[in-house]
C-alpha atoms as an extended CHARMM CRD file, in Angstrom:
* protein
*
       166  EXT
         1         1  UNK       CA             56.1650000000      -56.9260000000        8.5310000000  PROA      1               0.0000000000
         2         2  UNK       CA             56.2760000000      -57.0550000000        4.8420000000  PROA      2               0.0000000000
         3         3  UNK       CA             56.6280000000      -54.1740000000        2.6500000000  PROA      3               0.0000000000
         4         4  UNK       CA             53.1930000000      -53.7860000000        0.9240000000  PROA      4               0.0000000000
         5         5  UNK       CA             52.0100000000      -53.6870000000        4.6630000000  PROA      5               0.0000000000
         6         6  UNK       CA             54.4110000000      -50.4330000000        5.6180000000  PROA      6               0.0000000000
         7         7  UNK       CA             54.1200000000      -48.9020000000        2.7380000000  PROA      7               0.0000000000
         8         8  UNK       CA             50.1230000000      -49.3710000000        2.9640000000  PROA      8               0.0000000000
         9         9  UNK       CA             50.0850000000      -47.5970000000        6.2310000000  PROA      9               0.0000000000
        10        10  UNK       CA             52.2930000000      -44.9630000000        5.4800000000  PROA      10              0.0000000000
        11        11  UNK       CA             49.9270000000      -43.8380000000        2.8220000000  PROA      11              0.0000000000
        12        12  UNK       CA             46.6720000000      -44.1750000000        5.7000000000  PROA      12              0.0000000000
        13        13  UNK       CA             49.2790000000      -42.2610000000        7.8770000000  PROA      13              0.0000000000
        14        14  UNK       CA             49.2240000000      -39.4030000000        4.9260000000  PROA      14              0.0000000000
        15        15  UNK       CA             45.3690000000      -39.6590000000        4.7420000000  PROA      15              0.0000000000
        16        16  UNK       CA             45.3980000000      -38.8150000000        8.4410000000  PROA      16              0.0000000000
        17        17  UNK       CA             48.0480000000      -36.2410000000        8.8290000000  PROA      17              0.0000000000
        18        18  UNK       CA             45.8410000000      -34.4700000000        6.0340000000  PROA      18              0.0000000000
        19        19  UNK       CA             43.4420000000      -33.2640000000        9.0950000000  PROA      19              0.0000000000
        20        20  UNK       CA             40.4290000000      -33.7850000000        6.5790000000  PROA      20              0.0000000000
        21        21  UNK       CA             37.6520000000      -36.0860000000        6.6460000000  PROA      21              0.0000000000
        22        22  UNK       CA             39.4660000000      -39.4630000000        7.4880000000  PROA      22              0.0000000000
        23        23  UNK       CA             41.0980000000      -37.8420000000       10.1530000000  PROA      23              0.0000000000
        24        24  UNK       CA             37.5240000000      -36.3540000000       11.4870000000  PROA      24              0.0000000000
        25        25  UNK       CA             35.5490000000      -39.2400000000       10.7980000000  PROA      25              0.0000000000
        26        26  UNK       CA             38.1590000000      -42.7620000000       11.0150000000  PROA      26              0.0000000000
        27        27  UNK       CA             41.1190000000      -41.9020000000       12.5590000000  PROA      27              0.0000000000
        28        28  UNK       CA             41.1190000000      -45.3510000000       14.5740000000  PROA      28              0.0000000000
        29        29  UNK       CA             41.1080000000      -47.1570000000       11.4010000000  PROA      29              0.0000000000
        30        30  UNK       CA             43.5990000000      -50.3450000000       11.7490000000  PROA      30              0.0000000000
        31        31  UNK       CA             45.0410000000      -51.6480000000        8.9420000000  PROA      31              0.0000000000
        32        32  UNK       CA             45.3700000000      -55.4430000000        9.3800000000  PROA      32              0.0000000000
        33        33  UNK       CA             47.1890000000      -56.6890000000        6.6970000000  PROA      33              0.0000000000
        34        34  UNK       CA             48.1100000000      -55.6340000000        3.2300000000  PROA      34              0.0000000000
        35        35  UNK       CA             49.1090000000      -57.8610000000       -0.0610000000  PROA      35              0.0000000000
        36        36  UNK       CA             49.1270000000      -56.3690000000       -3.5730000000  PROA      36              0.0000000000
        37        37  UNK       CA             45.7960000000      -55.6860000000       -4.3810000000  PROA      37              0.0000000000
        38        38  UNK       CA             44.1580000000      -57.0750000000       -0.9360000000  PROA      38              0.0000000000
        39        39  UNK       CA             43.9980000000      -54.7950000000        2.4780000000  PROA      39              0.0000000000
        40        40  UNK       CA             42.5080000000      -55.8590000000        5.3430000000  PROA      40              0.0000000000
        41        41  UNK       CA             41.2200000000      -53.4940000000        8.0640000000  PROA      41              0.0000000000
        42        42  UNK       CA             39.6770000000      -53.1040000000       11.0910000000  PROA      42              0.0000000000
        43        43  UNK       CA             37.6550000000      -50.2470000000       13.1670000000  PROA      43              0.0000000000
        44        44  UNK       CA             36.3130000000      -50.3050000000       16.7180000000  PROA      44              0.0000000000
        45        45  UNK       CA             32.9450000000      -48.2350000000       16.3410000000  PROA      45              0.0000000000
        46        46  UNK       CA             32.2970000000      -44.9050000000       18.3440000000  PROA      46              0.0000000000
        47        47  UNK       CA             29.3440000000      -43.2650000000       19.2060000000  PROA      47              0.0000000000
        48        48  UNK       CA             30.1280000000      -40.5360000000       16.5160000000  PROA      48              0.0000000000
        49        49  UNK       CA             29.8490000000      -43.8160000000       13.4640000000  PROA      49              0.0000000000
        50        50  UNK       CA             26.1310000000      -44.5490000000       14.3310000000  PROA      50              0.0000000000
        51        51  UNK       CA             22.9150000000      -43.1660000000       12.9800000000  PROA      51              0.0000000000
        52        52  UNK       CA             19.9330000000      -42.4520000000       15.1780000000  PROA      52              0.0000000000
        53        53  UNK       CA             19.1700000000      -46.1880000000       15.7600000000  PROA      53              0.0000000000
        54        54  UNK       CA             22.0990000000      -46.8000000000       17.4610000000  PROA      54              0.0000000000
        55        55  UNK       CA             23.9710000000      -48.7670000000       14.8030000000  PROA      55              0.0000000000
        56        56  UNK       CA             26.5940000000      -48.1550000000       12.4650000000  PROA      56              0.0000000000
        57        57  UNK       CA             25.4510000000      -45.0360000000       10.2460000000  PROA      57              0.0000000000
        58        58  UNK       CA             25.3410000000      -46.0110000000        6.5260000000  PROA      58              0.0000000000
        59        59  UNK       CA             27.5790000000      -43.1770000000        6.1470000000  PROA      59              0.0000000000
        60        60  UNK       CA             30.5540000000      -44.1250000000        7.9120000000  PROA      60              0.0000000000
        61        61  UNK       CA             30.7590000000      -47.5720000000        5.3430000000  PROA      61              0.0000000000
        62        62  UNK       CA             30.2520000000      -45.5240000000        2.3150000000  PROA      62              0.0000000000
        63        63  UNK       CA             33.4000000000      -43.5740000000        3.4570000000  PROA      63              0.0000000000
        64        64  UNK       CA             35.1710000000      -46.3810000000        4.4750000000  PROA      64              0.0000000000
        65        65  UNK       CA             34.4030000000      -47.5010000000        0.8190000000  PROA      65              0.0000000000
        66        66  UNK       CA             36.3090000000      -44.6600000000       -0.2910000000  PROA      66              0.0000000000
        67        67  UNK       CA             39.3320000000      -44.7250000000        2.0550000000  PROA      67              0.0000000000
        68        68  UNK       CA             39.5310000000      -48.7790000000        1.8670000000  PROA      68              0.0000000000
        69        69  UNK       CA             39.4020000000      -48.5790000000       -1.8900000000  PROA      69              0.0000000000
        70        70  UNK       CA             41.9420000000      -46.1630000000       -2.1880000000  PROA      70              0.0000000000
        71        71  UNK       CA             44.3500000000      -48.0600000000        0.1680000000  PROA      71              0.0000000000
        72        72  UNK       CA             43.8910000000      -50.9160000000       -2.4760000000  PROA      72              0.0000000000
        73        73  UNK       CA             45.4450000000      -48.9600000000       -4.5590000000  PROA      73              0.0000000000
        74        74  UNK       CA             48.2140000000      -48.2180000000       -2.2160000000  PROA      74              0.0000000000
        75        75  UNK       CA             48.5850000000      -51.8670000000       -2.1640000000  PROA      75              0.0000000000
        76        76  UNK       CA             49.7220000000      -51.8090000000       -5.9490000000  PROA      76              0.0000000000
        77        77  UNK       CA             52.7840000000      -49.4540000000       -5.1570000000  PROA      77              0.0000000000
        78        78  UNK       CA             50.6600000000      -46.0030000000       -5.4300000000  PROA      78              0.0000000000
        79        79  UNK       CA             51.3810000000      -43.4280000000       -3.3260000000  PROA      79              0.0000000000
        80        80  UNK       CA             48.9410000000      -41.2250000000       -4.6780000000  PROA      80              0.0000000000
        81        81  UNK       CA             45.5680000000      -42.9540000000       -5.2390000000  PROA      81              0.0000000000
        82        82  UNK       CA             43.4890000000      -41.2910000000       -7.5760000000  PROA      82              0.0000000000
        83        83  UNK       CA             40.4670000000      -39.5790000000       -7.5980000000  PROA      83              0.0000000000
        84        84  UNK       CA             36.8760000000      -41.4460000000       -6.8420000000  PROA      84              0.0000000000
        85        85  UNK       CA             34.7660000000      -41.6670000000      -10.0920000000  PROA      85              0.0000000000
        86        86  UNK       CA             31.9360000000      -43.9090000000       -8.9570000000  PROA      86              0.0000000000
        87        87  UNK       CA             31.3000000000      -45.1000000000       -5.6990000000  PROA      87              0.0000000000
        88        88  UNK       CA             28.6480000000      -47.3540000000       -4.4700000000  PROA      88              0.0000000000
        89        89  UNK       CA             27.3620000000      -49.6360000000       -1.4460000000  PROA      89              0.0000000000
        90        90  UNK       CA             24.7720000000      -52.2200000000       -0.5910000000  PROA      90              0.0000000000
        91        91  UNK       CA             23.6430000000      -52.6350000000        2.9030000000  PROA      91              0.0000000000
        92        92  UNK       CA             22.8890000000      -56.2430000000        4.0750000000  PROA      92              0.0000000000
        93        93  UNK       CA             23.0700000000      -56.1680000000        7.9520000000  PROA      93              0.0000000000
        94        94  UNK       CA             23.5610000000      -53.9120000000       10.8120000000  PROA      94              0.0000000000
        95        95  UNK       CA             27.2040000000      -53.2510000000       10.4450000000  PROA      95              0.0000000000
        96        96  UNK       CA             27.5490000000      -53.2030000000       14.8030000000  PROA      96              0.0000000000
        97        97  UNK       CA             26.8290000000      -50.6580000000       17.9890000000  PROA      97              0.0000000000
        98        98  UNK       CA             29.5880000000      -48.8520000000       19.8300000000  PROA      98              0.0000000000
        99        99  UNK       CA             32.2950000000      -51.3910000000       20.9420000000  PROA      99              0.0000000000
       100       100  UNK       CA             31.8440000000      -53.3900000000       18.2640000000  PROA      100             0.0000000000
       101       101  UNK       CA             34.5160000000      -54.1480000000       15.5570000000  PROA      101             0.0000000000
       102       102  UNK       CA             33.8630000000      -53.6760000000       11.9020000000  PROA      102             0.0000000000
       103       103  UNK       CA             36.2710000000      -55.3140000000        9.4780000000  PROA      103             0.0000000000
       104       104  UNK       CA             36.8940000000      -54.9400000000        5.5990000000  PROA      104             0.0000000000
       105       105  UNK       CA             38.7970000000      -56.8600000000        3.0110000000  PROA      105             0.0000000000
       106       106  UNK       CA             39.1600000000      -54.3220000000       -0.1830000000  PROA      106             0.0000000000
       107       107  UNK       CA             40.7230000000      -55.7330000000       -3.2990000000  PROA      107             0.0000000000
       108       108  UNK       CA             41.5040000000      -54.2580000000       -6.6800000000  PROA      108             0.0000000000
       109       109  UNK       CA             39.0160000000      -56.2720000000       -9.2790000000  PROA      109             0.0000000000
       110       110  UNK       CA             40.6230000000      -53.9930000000      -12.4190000000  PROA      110             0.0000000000
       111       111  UNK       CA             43.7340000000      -51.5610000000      -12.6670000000  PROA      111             0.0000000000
       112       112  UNK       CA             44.1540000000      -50.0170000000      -15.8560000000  PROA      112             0.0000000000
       113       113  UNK       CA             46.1150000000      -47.1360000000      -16.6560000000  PROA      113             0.0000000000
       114       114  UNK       CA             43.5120000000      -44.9970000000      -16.2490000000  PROA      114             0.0000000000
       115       115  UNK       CA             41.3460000000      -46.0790000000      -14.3260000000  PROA      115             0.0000000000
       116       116  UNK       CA             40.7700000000      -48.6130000000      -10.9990000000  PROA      116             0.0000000000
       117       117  UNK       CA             37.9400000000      -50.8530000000       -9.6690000000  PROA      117             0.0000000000
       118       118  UNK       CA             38.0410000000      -52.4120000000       -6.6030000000  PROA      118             0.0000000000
       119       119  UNK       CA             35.6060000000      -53.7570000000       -4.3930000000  PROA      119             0.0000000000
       120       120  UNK       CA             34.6620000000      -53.6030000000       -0.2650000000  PROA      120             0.0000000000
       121       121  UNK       CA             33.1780000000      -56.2560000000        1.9110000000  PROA      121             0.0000000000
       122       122  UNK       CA             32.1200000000      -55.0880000000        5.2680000000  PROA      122             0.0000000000
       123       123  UNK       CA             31.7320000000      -57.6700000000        8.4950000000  PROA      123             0.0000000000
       124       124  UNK       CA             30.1870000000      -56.8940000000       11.7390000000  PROA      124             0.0000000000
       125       125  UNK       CA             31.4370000000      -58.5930000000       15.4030000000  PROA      125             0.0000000000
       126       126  UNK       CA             29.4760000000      -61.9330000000       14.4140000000  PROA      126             0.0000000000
       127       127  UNK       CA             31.2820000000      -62.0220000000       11.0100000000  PROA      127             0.0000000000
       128       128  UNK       CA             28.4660000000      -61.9010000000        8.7770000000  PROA      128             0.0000000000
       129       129  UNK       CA             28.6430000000      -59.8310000000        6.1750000000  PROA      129             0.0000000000
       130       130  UNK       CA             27.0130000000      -56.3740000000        6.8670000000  PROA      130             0.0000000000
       131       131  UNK       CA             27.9190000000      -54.6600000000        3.7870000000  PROA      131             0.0000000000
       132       132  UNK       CA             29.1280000000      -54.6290000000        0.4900000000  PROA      132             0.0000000000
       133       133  UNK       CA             30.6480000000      -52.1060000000       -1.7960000000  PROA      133             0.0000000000
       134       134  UNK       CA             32.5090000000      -51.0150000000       -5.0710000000  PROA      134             0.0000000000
       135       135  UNK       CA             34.6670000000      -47.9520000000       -6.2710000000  PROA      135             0.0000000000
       136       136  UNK       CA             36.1200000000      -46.9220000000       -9.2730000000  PROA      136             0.0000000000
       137       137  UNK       CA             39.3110000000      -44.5780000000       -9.0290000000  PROA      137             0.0000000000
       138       138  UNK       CA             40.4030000000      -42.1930000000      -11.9670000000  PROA      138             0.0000000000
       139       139  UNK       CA             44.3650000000      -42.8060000000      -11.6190000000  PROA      139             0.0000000000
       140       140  UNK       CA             45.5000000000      -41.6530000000      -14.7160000000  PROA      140             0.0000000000
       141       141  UNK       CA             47.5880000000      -38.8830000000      -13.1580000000  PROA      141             0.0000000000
       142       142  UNK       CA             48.5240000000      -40.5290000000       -9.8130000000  PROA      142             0.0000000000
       143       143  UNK       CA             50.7410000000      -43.1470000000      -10.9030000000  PROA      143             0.0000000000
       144       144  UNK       CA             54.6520000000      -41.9550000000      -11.1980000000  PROA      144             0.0000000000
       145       145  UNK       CA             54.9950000000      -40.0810000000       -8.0460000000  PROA      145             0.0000000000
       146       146  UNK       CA             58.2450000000      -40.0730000000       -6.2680000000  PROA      146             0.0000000000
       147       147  UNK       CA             56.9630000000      -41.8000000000       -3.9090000000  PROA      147             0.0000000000
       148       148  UNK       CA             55.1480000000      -44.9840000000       -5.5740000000  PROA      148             0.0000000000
       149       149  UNK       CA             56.9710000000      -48.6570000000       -5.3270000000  PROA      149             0.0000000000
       150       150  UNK       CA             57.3340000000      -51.5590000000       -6.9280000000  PROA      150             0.0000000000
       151       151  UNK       CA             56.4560000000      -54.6480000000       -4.3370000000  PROA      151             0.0000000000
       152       152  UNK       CA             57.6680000000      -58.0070000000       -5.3930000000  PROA      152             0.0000000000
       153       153  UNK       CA             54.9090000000      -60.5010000000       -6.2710000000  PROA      153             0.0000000000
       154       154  UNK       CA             54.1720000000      -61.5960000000       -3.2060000000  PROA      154             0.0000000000
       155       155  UNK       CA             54.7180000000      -57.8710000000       -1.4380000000  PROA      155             0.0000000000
       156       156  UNK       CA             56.9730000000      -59.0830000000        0.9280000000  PROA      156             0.0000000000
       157       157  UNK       CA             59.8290000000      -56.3150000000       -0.3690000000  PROA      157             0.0000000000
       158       158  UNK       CA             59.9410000000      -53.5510000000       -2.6890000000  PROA      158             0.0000000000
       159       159  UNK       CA             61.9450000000      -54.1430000000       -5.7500000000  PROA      159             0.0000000000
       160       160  UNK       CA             61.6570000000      -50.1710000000       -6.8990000000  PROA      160             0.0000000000
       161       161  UNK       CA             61.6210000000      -46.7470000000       -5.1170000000  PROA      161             0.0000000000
       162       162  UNK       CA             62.6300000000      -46.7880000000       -1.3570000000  PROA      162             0.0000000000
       163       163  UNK       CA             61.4260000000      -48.8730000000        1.5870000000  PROA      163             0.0000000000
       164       164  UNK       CA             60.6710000000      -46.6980000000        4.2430000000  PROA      164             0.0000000000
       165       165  UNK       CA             60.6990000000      -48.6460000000        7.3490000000  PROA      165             0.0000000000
       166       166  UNK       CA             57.8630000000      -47.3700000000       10.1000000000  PROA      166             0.0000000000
């Protein structure tokens, strides 16, 4: 498993250990693989992620927005991802029905030293795209922490800060 990918979950491990809302609303999240700036993830959808017409609520990929973007970041060696500044989505198809898998490729468009974009595509079961979306992270004060890395280009190993194996 390459580094950017531990190192990516280990921060989704900290989201969830937080008890807040990833842990209430995604804590089956899957995270597939994970390249600088790319993460790919995957979620099997419950009957607690659908809105009252039995498909995935619009809610649940607004938040995954939010998570998914911030794992981008994660992907770039931050352990601490910012704060969200903008956050949007665009809904194309129904994203599934319980059973169904939902999957997302998030990738960093922009990272400045202030600020982040990245962008969201959503895919129900049939892979067409379901949804769309784009966040912009204030990071300004995340990057440094004891905890951040430096991945080699291709994120197979980190080249700064510690390795924690899973």
């Amino acid at each position: 498993m390459s580094a950017c990918l531990r190192f990516t979950r280990r921060v989704w491990k900290s989201f969830v250990d937080n008890k807040g809302h990833d842990q209430n609303c995604i804590p089956n999240l899957s995270i597939l693989t994970a390249k600088p700036g790319l993460v790919e993830a995957s979620l099997k959808i419950e009957p607690s992620h659908l809105n009252r017409v039995g498909t995935v609520h619009g809610g649940l990929i607004m938040s995954l927005t939010d998570t998914l973007g911030s794992l981008a970041v994660a992907t770039k060696g931050q352990y601490m991802t910012g704060v969200s500044v903008d956050i949007g989505t665009s809904f194309v198809k129904p994203g599934g029905r319980v059973g169904d898998i939902l999957t997302a490729k998030a990738e960093i468009t922009g990272l400045g030293k202030s600020l982040a974009y990245t962008k969201v595509d959503f895919y129900n079961s049939k892979g067409q795209l379901a949804a769309y979306g784009h966040h912009t992270k204030y990071v300004g004060k995340s990057a440094g922490h004891a905890k951040d890395v430096k991945f080699s280009e291709d994120g197979e190993s980190v080249i700064e800060g510690e390795d924690i194996a899973e």
